[in-house]
N, C-alpha and C positions, 0 to 999 in steps of 0.2 A: 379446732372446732370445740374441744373441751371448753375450754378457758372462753370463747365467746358465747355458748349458749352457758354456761354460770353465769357471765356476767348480766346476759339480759333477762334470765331470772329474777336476777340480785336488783336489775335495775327496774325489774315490774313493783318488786316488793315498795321499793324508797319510791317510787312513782304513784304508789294507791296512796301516802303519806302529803304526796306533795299536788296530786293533781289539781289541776283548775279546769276553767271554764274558758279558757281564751282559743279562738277562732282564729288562724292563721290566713282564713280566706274571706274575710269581709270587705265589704266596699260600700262604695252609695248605690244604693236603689233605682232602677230602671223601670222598665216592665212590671206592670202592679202582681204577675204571676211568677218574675224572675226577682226574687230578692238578693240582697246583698250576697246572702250565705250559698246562694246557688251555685253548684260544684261550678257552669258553665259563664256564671256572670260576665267577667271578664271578656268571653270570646263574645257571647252575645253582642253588648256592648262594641265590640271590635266592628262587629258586623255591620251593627245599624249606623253606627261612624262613616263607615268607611261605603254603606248603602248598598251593602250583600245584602240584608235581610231587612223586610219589613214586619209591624206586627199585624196583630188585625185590627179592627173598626174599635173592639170593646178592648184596646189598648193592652190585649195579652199577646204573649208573646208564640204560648202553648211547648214550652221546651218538650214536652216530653210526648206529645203528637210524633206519629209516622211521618214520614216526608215523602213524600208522590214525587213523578218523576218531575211534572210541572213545577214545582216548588225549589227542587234539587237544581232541575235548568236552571232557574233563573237565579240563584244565590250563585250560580258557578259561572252564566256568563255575563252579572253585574260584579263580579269582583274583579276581572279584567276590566274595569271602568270604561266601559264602552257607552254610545247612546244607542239606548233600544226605544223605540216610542212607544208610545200609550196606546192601547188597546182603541177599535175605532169603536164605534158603538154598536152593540150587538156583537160583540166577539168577544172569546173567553180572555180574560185578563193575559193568559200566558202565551197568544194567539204570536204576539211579535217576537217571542222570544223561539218560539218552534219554527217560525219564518227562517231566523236568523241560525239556527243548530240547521234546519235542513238546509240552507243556501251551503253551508261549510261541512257539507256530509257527515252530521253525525250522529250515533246510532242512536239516535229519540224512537221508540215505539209509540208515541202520539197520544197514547192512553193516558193522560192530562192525572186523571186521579189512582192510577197504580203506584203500589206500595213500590219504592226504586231499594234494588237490594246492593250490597255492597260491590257485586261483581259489575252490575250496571255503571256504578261510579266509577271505576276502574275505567271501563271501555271508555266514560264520555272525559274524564278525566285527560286518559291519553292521546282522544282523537284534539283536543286542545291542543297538543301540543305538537301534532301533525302525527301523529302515530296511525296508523290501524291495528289495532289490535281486540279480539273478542275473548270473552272468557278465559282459560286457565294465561293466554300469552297477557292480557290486559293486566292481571293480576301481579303476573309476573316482572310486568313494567314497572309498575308503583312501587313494590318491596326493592326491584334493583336501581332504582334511583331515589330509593330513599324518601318517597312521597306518602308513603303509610307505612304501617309498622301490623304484623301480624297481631291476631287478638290474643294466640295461644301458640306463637311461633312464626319463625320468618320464612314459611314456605307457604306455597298455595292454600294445601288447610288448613293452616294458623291464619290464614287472613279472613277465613270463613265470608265467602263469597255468598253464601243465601243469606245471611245474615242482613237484618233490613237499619236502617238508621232510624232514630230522631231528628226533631228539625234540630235540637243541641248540639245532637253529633254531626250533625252535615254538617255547620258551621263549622266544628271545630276540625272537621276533616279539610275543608276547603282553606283554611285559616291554614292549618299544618302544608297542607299541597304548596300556597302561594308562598311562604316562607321559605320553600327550597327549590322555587322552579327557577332556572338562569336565564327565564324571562318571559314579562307578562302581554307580549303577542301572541292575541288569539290566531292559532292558525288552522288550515282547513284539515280536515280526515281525505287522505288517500284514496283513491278509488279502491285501490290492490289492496291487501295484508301487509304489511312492514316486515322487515328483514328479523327474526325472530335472534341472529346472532347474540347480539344486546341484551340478551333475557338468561346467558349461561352464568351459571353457578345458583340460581333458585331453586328449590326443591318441590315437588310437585306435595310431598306428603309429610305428615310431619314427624315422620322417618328418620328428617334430618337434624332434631332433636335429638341431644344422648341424656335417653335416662341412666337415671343411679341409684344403686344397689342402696339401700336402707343401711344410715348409717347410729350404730350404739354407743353409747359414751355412760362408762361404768363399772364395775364390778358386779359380777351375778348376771343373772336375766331375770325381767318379769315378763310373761309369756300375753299378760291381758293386754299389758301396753304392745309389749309388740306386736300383738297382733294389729291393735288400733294400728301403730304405723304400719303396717303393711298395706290394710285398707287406704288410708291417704296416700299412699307412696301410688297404688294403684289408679286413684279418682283422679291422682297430677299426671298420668304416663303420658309424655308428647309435649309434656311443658320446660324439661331441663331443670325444675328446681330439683332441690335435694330434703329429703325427708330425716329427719334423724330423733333419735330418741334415748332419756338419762334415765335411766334404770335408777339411780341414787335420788332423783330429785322427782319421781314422778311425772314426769313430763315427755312430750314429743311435740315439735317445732319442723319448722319448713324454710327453708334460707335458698336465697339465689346464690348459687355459684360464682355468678358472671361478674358480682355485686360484692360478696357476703355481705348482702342485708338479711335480717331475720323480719317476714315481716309477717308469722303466726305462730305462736307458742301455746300450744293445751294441756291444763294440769288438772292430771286425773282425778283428782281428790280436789272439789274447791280451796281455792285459799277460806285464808279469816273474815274473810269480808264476804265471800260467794263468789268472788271471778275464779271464771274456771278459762276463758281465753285473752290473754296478749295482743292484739294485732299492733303493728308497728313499720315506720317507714313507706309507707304508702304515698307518700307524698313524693312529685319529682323536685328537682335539686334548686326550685324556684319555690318551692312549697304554695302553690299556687290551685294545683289539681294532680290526681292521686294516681294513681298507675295501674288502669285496666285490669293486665293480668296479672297482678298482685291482688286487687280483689276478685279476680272469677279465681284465683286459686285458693282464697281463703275461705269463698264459699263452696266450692267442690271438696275442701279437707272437713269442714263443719259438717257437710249432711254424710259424707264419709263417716264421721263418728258419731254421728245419729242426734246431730243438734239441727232440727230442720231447719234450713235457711231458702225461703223460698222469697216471690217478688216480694212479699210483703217484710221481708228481713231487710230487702236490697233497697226497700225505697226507707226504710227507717235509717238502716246506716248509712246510706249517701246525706239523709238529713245530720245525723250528730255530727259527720266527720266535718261536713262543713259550715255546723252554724255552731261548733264546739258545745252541745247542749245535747244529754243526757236522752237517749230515744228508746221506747221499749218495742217490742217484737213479741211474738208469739213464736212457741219451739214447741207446736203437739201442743201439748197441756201446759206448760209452762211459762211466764210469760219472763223474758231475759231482756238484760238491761244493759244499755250501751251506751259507755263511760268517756268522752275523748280526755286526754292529757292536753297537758299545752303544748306537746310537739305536735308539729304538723301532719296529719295518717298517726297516732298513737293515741293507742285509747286501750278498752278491757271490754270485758261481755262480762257480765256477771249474772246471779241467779238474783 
């Protein structure tokens, strides 16, 4: 651990030297609201391809709008490319698609403009695939077949079921579901509950995370910094990263075990320049779109050491990481600056 967190020190320093401005996630233009640099473009694009998703009249797309339950139906049962007809006249546009969820029993509440929460997708998910399943089993479906991935762990509260979507994220949840189901027959929901067998080894809590002991790398102690890691080690409990901190080098970092990626390092004393945080590897192994809980952990470790990172931080940095261009934020009083490198998820924060 020594020898890796020096080197990615050593490799912040030669990287403030050498950064650019290059965007590993650009494309052509769709959506006059979805630009190239849009974390989701790609999936978008996938969507209306493939006629999951349409926009609206004034040609947006609104990634970042709620998605109601109406909206969720029908991006989930147009991507089993089925034909559903057109609304007759005088009925709500999504009138045929709730025909067709209720003829195949499944669990639609009808309330066309309710916020649909992540556990809701779960159930309607399942019953797709002839499952019955409600709440904590629904959930339990999806992580044991590999059709989601928890937010903050692979058990029921890492998949945080009230959690509500974007119309971005619907897509890209449904996108992810159709890429691993063994096949895209809609079929009907059960009258009964499903045999809950299928559902062992999921963890109800996220218990079934092992946190880890705060690790030091050094000679001496400084009592400020570790205190700082303690607090981060704390704001991550539940998530499995690993907290650690250099006593010689001023610093404390956060690395995946599962991985050893590093992908946040903070140096308590600015550098020469003003950055005072690292972030790194965020990106997955397509460097395409960046890895959830690698950033809700980068911002649970930032307001941990008292660098506010609130929405208005999270919509700034979603902006630099993916249009590679320099975004500022407000921290309190402060207004910090956010630097991407040319790797893909690598960048700085600086004062």
């Amino acid at each position: 651990m020594k020898s890796k967190f020096a080197k990615s020190v050593s490799a912040a320093i030669l990287a403030l030297a050498l950064m650019g401005q290059v965007s590993a996630f650009a494309a052509a233009s769709g959506f006059k609201d979805v630009p190239s640099s849009h974390w989701a473009y790609n999936t978008i694009m996938w969507g209306q391809q493939n006629k999951v998703v349409e926009g609206f009249q004034d040609q947006t797309f609104r990634p970042s709008q709620g998605v109601n339950e109406s909206q969720f139906l029908a991006m989930l049962l147009r991507s089993f490319k089925i034909d559903i007809p057109v609304a007759q006249a005088g009925e709500n546009w999504s009138t045929p698609y709730y025909t067709l969820a209720k003829s195949l029993n499944y669990p639609v509440t009808g309330n066309v403009n309710a916020v649909i929460t992540r556990t809701k997708v779960a159930e309607l998910v399942a019953a797709t695939q002839g499952k019955n399943y409600s709440g904590t089993n629904a959930i339990k479906y999806m992580l044991a077949k590999g059709l989601a991935q928890g937010k903050s762990g692979n058990s029921v509260d890492g998949y945080q079921g009230n959690d509500t979507l974007t119309r971005a994220e619907a897509v890209q949840f449904i996108k992810n579901v159709l890429d691993k189901l063994d096949t895209t027959e809609l079929l009907p929901r059960p009258s009964t509950p499903s045999d809950p067998s299928e559902l062992e080894g999921i963890e109800d809590g996220s218990e079934s995370v092992v946190d880890r002991d705060i690790e030091k790398i050094g000679k001496g102690e400084d009592q400020e910094l570790a205190g700082l890691a303690t607090k981060v080690n704390n704001a991550l409990k539940g998530t499995g990263l690993n907290v650690f901190y250099n006593v010689e080098q001023g610093a404390l970092g956060v690395d995946d075990p599962k991985t050893n990626r590093i992908m946040f390092v903070y140096f308590k004393k600015p550098m020469y320049d003003g950055t005072i945080i690292q972030y790194a590897n965020l990106a997955n192994e397509a460097g395409t779109e960046w890895i959830p809980e690698y950033v809700d952990a980068i911002v649970k470790a930032m307001n941990a050491l008292g660098v506010k990172a609130d929405a208005s931080f999270y919509k700034a940095f979603k902006e630099a990481v993916y249009s590679g261009k320099e975004k500022s934020f407000k921290a309190g009083n402060e207004t910090l600056y956010i630097k991407p490198s040319k790797g893909a998820g690598d960048g700085f924060i600086s004062k």
